[in-house]
N, C-alpha and C positions, 0 to 999 in steps of 0.2 A: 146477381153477379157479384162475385167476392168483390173484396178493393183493397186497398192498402190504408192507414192512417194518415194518407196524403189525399183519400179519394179518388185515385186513380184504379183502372182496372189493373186487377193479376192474371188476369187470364183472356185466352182470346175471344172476341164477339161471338167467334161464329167458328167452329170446327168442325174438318168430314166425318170423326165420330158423331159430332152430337145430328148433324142431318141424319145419317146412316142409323140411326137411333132412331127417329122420328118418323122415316119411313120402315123399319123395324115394327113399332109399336103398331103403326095401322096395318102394316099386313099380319102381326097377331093378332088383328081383329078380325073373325070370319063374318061377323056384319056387312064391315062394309065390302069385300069382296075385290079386292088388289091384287090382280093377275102378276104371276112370278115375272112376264115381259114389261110390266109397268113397274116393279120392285130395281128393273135392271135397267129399265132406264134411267128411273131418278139416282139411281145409284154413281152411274156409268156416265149417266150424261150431265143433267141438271145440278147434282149435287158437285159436279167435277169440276166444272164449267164456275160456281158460284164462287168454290175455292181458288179458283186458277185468275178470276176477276180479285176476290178479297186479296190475296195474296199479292198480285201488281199493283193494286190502289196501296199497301201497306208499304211495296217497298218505294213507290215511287215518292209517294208522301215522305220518307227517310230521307230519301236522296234532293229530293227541292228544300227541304229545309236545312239538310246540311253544306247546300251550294248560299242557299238565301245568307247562314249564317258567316259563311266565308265574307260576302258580297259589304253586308253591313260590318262587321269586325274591323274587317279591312278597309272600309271606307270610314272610320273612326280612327282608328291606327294610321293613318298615312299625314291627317294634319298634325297629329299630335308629333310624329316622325320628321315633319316638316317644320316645326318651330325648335327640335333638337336640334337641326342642320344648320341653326342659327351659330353652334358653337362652332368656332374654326376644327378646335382640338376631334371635333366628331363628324365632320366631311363624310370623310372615308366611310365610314359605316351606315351612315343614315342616307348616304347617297344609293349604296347597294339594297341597305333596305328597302327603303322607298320604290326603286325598280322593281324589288325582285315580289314585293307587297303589290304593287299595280299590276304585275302582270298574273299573277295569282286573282287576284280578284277581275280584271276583266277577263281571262279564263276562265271561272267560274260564274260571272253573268253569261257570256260566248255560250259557254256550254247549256246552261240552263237553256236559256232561249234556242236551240238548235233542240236537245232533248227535248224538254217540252215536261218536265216531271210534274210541275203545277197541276197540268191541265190532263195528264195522264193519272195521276192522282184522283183527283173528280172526277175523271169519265169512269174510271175502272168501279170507283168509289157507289156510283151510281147505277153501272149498272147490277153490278153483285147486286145489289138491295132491291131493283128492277127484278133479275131473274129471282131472286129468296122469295120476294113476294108473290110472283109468279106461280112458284111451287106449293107456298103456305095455300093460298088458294083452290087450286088441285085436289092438296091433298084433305083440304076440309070442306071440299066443294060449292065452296062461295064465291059472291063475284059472279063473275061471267059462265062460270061452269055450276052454278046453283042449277038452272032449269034442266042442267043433263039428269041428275039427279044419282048417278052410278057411275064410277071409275072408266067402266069401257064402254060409256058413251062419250066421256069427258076428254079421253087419252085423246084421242086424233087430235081433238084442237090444242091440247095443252104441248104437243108435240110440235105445233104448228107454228105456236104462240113462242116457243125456246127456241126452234130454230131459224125465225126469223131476227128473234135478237141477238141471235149469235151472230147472224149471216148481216145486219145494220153493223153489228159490232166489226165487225173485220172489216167492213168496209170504213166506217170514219177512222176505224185507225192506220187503214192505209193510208186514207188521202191524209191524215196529217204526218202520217212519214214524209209522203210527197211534198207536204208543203215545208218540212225540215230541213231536206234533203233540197228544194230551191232555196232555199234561206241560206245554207252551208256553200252549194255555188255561188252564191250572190256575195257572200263576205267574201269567199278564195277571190273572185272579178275583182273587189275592189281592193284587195291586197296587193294582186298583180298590177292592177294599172296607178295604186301608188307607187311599187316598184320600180315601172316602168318611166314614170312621172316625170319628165329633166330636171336637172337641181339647176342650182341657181345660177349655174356656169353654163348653161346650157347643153351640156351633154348628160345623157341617161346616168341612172346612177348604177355603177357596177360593181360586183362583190371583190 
């Protein structure tokens, strides 16, 4: 894998070329015998499927760390904002600051934790490398599909084996919609019944 003088990669892990490559190379082997319907599947499905995982684990990983980096900035910035405010002459500005700095950064925790990017990040993360493995196996018939010993005795299960992890897959990421999506009513409840709250005169508070 190239890298830069920093050691970091230049290039991506994993691209639908280089799959599409891969399964390329074994069906121009007439050895092992890769029916054109097993070519279009890993093409069409496995390899699409692996991408569409890598590709969410990469962007959500962006997006949690540029909420996390709001979260801590802004919670370094706000005392040092706060011993400014000590000067008469700077009221005015570090006053706004300060609000308008808090409410940025707990909008950017709020949201974090409602998205869920962290933990979207890992799962997607996980399973792309679940189903890659998956297919590395298959296509070199080891593992679990060693005693098949040929592609199309191997296919039905490897077909079997992708679209149950698809079909787990959609399911845990439903229910953590659902549990986002009760997290997000549960802050609106407790907004409103601050709202609603009586101040200290005893009547509601009204806009």
């Amino acid at each position: 894998m190239p890298r830069n003088h920093l050691g970091t990669r230049t290039e991506p892990l994993v691209t639908q070329v280089k799959l599409e490559r891969v399964i390329d190379a074994v069906k121009a082997d007439e050895s092992k015998h890769l029916e054109s319907s097993h070519e279009l599947y890993l093409k069409r499905r496995w390899a699409e499927m692996v991408m569409w995982w890598h590709s969410r684990s990469v962007k959500a990983r962006w997006k949690y760390f540029l909420l996390r980096i709001i979260v801590v900035v802004g919670g370094v910035l706000i005392p040092v904002l706060s011993t400014l405010n000590m000067r008469e002459d700077w009221h005015a500005y570090t006053n706004i600051a300060i609000a308008l700095l808090g409410a940025i950064v707990a909008g950017a925790a709020a949201w974090e934790g409602v998205a869920n990017y962290g933990e979207t990040w890992r799962e997607k993360r996980r399973s792309a490398e679940l189903l890659k493995v998956e297919g590395w196996q298959f296509l070199e018939l080891s593992g679990k599909y060693q005693p098949d010993g040929a592609y199309k005795a191997a296919f039905p299960r490897f077909v079997a084996e992708v679209e149950s992890m698809i079909a787990a897959e959609v399911g845990e990421y439903l229910a953590g919609f659902n549990a986002s999506l009760a997290q997000a009513r549960k802050g609106s409840e407790e907004i409103g019944n601050a709202v609603e709250r009586p101040g200290s005169s005893g009547d509601p508070i009204r806009s």
